[in-house]
NUKOLZA-596662 format. One record per atom (N, C-alpha, C, O): atom name; residue number from 0; x, y, z; residue in one letter. Coordinates in steps of 0.02 Angstrom, whole numbers. Each point is the difference from the previous one (the first is absolute). Layout:
# NUKOLZA-596662
r site=CA pos=NUM u=X v=Y w=Z code=a
...
***
This chain:
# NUKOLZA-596662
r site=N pos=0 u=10450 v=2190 w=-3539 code=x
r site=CA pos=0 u=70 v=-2 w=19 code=x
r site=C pos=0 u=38 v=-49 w=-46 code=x
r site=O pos=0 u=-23 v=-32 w=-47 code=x
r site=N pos=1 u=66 v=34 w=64 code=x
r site=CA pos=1 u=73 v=-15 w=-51 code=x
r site=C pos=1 u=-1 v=-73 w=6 code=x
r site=O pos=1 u=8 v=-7 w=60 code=x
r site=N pos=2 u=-16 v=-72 w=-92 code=x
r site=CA pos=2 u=-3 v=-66 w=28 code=x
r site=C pos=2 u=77 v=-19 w=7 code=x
r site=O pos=2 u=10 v=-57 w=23 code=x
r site=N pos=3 u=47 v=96 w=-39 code=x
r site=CA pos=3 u=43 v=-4 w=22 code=x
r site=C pos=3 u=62 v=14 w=56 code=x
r site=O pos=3 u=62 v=-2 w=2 code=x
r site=N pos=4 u=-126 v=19 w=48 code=x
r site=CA pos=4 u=24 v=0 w=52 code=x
r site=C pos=4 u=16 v=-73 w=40 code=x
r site=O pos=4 u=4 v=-50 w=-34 code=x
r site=N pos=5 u=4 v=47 w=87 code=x
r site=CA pos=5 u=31 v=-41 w=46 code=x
r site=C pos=5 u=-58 v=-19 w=55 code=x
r site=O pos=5 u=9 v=2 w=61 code=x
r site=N pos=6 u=-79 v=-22 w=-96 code=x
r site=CA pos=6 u=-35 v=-5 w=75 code=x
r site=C pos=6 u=-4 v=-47 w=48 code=x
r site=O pos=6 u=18 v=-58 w=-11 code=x
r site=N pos=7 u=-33 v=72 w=47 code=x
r site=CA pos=7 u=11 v=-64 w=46 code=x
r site=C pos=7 u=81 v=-4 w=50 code=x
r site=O pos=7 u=9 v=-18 w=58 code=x
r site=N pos=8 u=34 v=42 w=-107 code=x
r site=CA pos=8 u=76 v=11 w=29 code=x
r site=C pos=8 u=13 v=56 w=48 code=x
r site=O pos=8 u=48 v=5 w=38 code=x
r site=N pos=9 u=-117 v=52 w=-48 code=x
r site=CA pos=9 u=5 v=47 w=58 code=x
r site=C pos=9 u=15 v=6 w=73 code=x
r site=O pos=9 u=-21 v=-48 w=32 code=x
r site=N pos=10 u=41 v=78 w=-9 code=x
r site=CA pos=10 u=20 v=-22 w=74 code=x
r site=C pos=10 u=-37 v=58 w=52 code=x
r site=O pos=10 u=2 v=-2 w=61 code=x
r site=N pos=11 u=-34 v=52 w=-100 code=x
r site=CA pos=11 u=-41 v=40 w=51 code=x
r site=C pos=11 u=-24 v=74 w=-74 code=x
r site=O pos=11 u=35 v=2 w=-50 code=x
r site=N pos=12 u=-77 v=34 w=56 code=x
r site=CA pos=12 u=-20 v=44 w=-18 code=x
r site=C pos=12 u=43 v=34 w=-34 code=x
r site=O pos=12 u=-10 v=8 w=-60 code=x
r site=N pos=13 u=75 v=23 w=95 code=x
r site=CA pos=13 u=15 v=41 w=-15 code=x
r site=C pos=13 u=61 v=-35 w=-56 code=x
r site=O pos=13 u=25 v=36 w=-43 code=x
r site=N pos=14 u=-6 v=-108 w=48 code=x
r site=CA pos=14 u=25 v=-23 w=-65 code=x
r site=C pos=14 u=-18 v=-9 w=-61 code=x
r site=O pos=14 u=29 v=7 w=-53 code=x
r site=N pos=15 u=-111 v=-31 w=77 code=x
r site=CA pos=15 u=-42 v=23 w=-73 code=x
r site=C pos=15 u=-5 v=81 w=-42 code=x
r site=O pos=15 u=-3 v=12 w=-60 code=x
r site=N pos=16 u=2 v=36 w=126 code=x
r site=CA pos=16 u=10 v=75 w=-32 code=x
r site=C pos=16 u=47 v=0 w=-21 code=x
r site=O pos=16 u=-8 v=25 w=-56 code=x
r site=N pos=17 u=81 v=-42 w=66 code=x
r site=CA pos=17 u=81 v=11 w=-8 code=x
r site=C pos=17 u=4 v=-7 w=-85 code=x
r site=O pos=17 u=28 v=37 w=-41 code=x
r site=N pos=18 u=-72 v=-108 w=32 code=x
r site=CA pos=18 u=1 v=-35 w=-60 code=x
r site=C pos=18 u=7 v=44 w=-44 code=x
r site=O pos=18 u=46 v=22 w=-35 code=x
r site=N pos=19 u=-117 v=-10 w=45 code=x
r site=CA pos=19 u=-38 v=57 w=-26 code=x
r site=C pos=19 u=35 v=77 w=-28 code=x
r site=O pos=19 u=-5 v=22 w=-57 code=x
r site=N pos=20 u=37 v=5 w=108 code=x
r site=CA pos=20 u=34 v=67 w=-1 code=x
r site=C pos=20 u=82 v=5 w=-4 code=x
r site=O pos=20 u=37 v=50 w=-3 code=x
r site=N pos=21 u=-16 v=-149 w=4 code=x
r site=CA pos=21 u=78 v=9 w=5 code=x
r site=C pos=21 u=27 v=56 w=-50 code=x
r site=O pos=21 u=-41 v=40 w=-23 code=x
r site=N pos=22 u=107 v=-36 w=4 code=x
r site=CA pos=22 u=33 v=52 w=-36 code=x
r site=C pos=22 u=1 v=70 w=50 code=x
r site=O pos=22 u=-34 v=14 w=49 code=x
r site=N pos=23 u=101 v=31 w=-93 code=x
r site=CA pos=23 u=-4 v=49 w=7 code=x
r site=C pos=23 u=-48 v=55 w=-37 code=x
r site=O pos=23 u=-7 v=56 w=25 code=x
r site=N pos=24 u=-20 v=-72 w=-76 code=x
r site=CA pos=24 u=-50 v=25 w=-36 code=x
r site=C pos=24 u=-60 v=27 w=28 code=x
r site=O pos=24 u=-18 v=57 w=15 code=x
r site=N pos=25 u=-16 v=-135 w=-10 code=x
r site=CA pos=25 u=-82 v=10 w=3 code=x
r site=C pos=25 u=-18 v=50 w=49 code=x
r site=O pos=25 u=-28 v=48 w=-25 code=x
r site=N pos=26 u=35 v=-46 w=73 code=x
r site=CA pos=26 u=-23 v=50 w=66 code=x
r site=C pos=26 u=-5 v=62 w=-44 code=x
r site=O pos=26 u=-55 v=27 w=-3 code=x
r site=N pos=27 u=110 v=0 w=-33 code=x
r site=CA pos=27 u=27 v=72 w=-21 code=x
r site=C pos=27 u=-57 v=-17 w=-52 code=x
r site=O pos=27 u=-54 v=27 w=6 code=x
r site=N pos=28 u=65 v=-70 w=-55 code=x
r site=CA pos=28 u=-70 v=14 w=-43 code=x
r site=C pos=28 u=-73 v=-7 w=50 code=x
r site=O pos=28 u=-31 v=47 w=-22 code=x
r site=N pos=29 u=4 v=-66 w=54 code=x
r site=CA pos=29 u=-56 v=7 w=49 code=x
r site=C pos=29 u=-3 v=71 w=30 code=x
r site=O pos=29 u=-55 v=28 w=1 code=x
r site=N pos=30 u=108 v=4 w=24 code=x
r site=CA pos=30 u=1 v=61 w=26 code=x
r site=C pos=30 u=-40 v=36 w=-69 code=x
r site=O pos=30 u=-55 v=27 w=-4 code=x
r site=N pos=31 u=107 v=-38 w=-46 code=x
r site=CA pos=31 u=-22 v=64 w=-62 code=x
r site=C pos=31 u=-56 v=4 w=-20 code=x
r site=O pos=31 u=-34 v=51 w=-6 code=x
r site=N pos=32 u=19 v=-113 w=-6 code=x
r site=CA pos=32 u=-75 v=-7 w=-27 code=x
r site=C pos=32 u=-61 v=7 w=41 code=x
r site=O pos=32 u=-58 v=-1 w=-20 code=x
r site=N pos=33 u=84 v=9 w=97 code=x
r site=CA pos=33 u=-75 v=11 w=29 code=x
r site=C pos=33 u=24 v=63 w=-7 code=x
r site=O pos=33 u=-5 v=12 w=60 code=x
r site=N pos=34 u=28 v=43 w=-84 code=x
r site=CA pos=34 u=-20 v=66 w=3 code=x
r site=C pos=34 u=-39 v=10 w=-54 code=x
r site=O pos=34 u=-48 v=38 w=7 code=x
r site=N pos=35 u=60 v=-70 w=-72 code=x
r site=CA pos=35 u=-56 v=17 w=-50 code=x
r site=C pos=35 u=55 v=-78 w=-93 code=x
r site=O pos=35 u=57 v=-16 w=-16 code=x
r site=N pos=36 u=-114 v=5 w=-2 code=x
r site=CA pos=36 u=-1 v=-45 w=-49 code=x
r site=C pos=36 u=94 v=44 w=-43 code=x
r site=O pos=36 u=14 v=60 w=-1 code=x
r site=N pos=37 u=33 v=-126 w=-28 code=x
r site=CA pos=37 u=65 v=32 w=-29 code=x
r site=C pos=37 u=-22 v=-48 w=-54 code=x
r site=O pos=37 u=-37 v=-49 w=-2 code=x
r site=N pos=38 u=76 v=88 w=-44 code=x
r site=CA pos=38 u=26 v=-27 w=-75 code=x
r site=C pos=38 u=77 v=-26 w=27 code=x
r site=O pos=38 u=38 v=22 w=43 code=x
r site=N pos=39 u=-35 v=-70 w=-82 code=x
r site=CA pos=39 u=55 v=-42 w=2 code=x
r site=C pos=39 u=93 v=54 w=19 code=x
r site=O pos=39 u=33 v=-7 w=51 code=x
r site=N pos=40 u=-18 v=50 w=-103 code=x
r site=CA pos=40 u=44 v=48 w=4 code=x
r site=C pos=40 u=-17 v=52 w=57 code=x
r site=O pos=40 u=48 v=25 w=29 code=x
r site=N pos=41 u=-117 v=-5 w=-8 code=x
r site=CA pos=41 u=6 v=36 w=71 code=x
r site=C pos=41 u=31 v=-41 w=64 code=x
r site=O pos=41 u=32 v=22 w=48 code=x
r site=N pos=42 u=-50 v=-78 w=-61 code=x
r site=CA pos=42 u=29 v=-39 w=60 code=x
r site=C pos=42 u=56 v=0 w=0 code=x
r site=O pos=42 u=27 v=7 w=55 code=x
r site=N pos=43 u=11 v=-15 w=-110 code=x
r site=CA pos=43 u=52 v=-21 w=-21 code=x
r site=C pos=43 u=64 v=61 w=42 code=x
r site=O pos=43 u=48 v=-6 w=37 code=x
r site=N pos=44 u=-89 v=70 w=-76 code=x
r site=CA pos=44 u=26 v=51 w=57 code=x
r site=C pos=44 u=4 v=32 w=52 code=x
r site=O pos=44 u=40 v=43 w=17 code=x
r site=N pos=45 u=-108 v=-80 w=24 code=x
r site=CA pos=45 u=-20 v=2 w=75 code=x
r site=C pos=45 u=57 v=-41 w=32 code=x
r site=O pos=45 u=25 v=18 w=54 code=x
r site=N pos=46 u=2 v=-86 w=-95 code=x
r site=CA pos=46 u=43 v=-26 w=33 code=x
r site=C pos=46 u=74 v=-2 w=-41 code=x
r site=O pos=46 u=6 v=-22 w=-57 code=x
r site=N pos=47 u=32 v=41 w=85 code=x
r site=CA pos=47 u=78 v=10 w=-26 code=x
r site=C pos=47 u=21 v=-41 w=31 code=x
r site=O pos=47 u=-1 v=-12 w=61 code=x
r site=N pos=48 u=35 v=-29 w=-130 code=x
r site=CA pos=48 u=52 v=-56 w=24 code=x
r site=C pos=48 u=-22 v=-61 w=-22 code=x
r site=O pos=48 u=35 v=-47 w=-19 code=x
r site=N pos=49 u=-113 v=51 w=22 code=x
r site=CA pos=49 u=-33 v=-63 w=-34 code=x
r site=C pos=49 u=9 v=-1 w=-82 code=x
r site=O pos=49 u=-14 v=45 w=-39 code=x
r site=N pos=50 u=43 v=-112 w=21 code=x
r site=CA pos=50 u=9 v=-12 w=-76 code=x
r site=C pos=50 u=-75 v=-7 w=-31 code=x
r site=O pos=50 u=-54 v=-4 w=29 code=x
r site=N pos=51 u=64 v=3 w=-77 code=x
r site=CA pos=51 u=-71 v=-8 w=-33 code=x
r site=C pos=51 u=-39 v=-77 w=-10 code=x
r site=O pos=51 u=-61 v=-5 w=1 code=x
r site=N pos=52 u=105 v=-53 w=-11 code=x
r site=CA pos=52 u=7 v=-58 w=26 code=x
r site=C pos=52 u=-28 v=-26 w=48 code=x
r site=O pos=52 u=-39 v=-47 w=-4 code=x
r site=N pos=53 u=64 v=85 w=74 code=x
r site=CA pos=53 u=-28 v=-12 w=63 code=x
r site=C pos=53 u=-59 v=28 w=12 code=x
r site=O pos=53 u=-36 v=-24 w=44 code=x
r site=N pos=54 u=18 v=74 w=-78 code=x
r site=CA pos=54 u=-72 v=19 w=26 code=x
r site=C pos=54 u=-58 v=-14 w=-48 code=x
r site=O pos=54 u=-57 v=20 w=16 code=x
r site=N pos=55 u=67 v=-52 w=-70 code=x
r site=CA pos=55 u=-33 v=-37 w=-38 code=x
r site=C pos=55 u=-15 v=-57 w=55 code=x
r site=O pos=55 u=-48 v=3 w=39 code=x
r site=N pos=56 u=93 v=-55 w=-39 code=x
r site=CA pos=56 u=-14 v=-61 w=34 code=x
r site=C pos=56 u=-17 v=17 w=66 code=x
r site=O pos=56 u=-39 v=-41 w=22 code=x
r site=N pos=57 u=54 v=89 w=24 code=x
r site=CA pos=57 u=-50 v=37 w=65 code=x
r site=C pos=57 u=-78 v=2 w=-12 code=x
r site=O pos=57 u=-46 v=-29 w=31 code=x
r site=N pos=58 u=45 v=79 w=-93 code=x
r site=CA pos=58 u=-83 v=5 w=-17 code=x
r site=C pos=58 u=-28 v=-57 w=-18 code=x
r site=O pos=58 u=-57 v=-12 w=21 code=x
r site=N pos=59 u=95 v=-43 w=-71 code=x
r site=CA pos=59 u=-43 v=-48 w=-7 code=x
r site=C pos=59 u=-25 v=-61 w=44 code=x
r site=O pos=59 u=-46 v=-40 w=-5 code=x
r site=N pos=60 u=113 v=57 w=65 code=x
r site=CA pos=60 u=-36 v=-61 w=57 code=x
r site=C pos=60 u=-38 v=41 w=53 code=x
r site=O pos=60 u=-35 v=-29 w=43 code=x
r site=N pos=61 u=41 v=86 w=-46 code=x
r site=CA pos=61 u=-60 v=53 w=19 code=x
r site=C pos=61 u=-80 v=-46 w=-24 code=x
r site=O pos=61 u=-45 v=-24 w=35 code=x
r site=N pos=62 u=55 v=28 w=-104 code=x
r site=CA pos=62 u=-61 v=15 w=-34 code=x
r site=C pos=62 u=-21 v=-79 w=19 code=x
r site=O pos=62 u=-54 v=-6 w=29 code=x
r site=N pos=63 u=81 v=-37 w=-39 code=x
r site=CA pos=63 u=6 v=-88 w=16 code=x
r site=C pos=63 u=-40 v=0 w=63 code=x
r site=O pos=63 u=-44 v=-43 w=4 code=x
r site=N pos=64 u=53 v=89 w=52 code=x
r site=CA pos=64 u=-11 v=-8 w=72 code=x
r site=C pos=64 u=-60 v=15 w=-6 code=x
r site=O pos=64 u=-43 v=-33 w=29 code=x
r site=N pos=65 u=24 v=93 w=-75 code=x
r site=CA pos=65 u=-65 v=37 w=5 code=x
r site=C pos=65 u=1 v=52 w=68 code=x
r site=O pos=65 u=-39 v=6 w=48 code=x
r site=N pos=66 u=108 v=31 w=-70 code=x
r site=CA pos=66 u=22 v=48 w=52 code=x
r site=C pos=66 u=-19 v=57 w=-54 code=x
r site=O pos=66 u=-40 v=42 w=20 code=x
r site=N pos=67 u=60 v=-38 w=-77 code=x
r site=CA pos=67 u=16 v=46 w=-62 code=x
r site=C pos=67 u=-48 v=-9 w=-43 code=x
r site=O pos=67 u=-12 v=-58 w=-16 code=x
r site=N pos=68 u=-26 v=109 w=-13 code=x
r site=CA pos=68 u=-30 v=-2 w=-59 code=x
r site=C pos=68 u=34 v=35 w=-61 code=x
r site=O pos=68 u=21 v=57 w=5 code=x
r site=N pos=69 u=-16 v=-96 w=-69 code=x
r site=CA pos=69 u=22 v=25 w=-35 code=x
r site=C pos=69 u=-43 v=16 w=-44 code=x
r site=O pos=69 u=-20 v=-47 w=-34 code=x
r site=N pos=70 u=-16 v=126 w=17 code=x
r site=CA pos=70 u=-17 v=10 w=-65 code=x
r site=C pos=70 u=11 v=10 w=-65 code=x
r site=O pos=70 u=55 v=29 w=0 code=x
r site=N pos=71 u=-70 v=-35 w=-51 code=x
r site=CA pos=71 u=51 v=-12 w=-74 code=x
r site=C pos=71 u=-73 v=51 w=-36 code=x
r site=O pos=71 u=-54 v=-30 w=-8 code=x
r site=N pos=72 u=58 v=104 w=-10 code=x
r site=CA pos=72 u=-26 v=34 w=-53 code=x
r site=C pos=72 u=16 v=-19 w=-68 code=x
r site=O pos=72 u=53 v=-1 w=-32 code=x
r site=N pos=73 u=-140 v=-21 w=10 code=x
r site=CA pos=73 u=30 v=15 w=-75 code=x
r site=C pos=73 u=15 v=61 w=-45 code=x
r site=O pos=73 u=-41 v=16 w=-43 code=x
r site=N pos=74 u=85 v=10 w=49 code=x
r site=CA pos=74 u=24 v=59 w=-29 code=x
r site=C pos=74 u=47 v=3 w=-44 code=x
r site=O pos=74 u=21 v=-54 w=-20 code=x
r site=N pos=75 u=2 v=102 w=-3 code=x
r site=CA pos=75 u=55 v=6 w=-30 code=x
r site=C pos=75 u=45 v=66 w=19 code=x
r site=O pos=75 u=-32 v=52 w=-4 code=x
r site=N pos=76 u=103 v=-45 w=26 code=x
r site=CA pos=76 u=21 v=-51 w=1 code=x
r site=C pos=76 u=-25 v=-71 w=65 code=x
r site=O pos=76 u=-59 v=2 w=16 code=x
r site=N pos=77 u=91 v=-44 w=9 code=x
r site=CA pos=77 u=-53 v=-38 w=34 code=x
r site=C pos=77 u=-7 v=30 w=70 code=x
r site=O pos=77 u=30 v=54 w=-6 code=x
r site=N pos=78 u=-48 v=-57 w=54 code=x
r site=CA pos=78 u=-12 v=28 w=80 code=x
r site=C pos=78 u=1 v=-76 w=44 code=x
r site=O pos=78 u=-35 v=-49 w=-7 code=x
r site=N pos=79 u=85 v=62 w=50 code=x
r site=CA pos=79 u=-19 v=-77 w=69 code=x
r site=C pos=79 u=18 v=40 w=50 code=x
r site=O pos=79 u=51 v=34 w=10 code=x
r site=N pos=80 u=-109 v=-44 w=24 code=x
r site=CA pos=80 u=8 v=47 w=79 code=x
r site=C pos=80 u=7 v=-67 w=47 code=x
r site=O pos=80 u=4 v=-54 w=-30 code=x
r site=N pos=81 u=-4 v=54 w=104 code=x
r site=CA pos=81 u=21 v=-39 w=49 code=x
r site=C pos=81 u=-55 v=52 w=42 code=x
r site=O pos=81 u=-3 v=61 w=-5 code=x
r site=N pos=82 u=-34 v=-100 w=41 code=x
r site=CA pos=82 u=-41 v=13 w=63 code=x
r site=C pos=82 u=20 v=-34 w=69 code=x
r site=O pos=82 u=60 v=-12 w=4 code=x
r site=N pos=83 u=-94 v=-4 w=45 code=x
r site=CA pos=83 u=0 v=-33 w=63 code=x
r site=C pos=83 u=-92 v=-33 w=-21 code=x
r site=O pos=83 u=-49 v=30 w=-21 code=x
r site=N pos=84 u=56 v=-93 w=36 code=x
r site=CA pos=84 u=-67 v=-30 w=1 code=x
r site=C pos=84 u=20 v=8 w=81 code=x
r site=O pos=84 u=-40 v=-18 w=44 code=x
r site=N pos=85 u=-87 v=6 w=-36 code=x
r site=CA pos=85 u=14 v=-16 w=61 code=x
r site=C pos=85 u=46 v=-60 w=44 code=x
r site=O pos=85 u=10 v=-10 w=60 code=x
r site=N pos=86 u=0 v=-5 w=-87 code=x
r site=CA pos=86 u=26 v=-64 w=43 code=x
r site=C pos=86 u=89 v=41 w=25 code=x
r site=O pos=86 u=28 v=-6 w=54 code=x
r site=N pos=87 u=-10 v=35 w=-98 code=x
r site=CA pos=87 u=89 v=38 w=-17 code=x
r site=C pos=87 u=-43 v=47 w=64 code=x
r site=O pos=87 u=8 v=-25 w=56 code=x
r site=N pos=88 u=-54 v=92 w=-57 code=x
r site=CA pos=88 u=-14 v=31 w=50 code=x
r site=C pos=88 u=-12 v=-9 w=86 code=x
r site=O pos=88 u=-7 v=33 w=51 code=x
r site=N pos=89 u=9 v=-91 w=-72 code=x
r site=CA pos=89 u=-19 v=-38 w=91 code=x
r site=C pos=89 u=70 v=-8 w=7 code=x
r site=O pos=89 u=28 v=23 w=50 code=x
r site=N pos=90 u=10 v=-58 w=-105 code=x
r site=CA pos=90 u=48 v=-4 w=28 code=x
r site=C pos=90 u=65 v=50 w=13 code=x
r site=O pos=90 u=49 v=-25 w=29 code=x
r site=N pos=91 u=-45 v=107 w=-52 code=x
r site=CA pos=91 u=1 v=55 w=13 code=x
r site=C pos=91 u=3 v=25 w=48 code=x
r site=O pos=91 u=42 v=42 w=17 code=x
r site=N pos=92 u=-111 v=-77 w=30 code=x
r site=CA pos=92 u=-32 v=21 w=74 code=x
r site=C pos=92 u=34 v=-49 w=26 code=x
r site=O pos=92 u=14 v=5 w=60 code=x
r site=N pos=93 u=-3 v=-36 w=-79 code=x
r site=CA pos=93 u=38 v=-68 w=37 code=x
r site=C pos=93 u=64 v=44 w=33 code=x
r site=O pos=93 u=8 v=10 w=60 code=x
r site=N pos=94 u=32 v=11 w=-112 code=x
r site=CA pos=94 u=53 v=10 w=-3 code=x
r site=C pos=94 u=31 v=63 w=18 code=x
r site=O pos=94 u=58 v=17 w=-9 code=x
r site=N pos=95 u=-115 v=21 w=38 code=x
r site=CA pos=95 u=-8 v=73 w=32 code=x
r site=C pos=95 u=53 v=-5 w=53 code=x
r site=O pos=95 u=54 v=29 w=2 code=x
r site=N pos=96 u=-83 v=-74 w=45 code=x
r site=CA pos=96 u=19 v=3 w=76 code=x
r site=C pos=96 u=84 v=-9 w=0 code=x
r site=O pos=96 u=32 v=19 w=49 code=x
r site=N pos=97 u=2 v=-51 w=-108 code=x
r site=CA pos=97 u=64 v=-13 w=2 code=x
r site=C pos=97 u=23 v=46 w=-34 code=x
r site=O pos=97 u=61 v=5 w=-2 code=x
r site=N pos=98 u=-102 v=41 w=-35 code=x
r site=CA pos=98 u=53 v=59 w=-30 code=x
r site=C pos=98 u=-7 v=52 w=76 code=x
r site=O pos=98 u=48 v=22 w=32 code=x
r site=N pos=99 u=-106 v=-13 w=-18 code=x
r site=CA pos=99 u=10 v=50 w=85 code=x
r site=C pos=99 u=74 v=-30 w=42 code=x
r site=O pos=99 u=43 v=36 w=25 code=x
r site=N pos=100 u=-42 v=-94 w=-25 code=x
r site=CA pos=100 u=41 v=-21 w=44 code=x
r site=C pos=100 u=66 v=19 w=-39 code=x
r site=O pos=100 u=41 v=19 w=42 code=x
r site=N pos=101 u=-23 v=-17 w=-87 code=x
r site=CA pos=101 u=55 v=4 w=-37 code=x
r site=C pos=101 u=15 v=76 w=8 code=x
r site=O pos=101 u=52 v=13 w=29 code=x
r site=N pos=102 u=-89 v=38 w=-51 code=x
r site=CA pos=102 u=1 v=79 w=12 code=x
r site=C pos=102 u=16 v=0 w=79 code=x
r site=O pos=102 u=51 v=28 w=20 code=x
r site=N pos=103 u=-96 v=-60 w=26 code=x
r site=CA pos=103 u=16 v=29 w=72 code=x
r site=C pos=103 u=65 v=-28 w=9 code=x
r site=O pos=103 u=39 v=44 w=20 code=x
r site=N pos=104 u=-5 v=-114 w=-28 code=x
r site=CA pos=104 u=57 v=-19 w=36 code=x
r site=C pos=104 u=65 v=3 w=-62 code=x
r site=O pos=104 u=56 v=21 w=16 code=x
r site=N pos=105 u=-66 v=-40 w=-69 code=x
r site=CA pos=105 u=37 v=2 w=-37 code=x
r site=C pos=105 u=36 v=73 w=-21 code=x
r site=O pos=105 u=56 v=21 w=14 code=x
r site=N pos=106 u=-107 v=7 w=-48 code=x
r site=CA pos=106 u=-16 v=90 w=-20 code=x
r site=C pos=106 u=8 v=38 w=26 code=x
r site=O pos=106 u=34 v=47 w=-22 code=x
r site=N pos=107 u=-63 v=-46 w=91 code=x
r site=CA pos=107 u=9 v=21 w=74 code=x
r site=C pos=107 u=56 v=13 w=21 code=x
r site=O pos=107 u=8 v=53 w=32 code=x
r site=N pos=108 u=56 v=-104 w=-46 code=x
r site=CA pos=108 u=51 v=31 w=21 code=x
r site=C pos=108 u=46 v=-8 w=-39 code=x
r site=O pos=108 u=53 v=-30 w=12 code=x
r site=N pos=109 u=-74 v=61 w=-71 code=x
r site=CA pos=109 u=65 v=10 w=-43 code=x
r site=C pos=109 u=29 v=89 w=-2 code=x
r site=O pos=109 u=-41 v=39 w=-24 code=x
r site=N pos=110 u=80 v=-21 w=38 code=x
r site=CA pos=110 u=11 v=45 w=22 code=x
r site=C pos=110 u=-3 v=53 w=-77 code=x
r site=O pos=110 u=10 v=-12 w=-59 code=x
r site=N pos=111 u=-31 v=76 w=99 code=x
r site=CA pos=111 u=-24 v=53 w=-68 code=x
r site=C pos=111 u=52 v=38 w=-16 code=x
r site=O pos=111 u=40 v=16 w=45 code=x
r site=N pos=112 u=-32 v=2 w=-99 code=x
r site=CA pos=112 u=51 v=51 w=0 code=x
r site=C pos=112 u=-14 v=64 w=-16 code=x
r site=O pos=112 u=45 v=42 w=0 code=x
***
């Protein structure tokens, strides 16, 4: 994990997760990537609206946490994919129960047209 966190200043669990997942970003990159490993520009278009800026510095305190793996091919031209390490996958499962809750009450009643 990241030594620039705040330890000790925690005030319960779920502030240490918050830390962890603050932003509007990260979740949406966690969603994408547990469906299967992205290259930098797939994400990019999984998420609209995100600058390229912001999801650089998303992935890299991703990768800091040891939520994100970043692979780098030596190829040409070059290849960097983005995975979920285990540690990013638990926290995925973590984060299940609040996307259900969000579909049933949130989702739930947004009216269809």
């Amino acid at each position: 994990m990241r030594t620039t966190r705040r330890p000790g200043s925690y005030v319960c669990g779920i502030d240490a997760a918050m830390d962890v997942i603050g932003g509007k970003w990260k979740v949406l990159i966690l969603w994408a990537l547990h469906v299967r490993p992205h290259r930098f520009g797939e994400l990019r278009r999984e998420l609209p609206g995100v600058t390229e800026k912001v999801l650089t510095d998303q992935l890299r305190e991703l990768e800091l946490d040891g939520i994100v793996h970043r692979e780098v091919y030596d190829e040409v031209p070059p290849r960097v994919e983005y995975s979920l390490t285990p540690l990013g996958t638990s926290l995925n499962q973590a984060l299940s129960p609040l996307g259900a809750w969000g579909r049933e009450n949130i989702l739930g009643n947004v009216p269809h047209s």
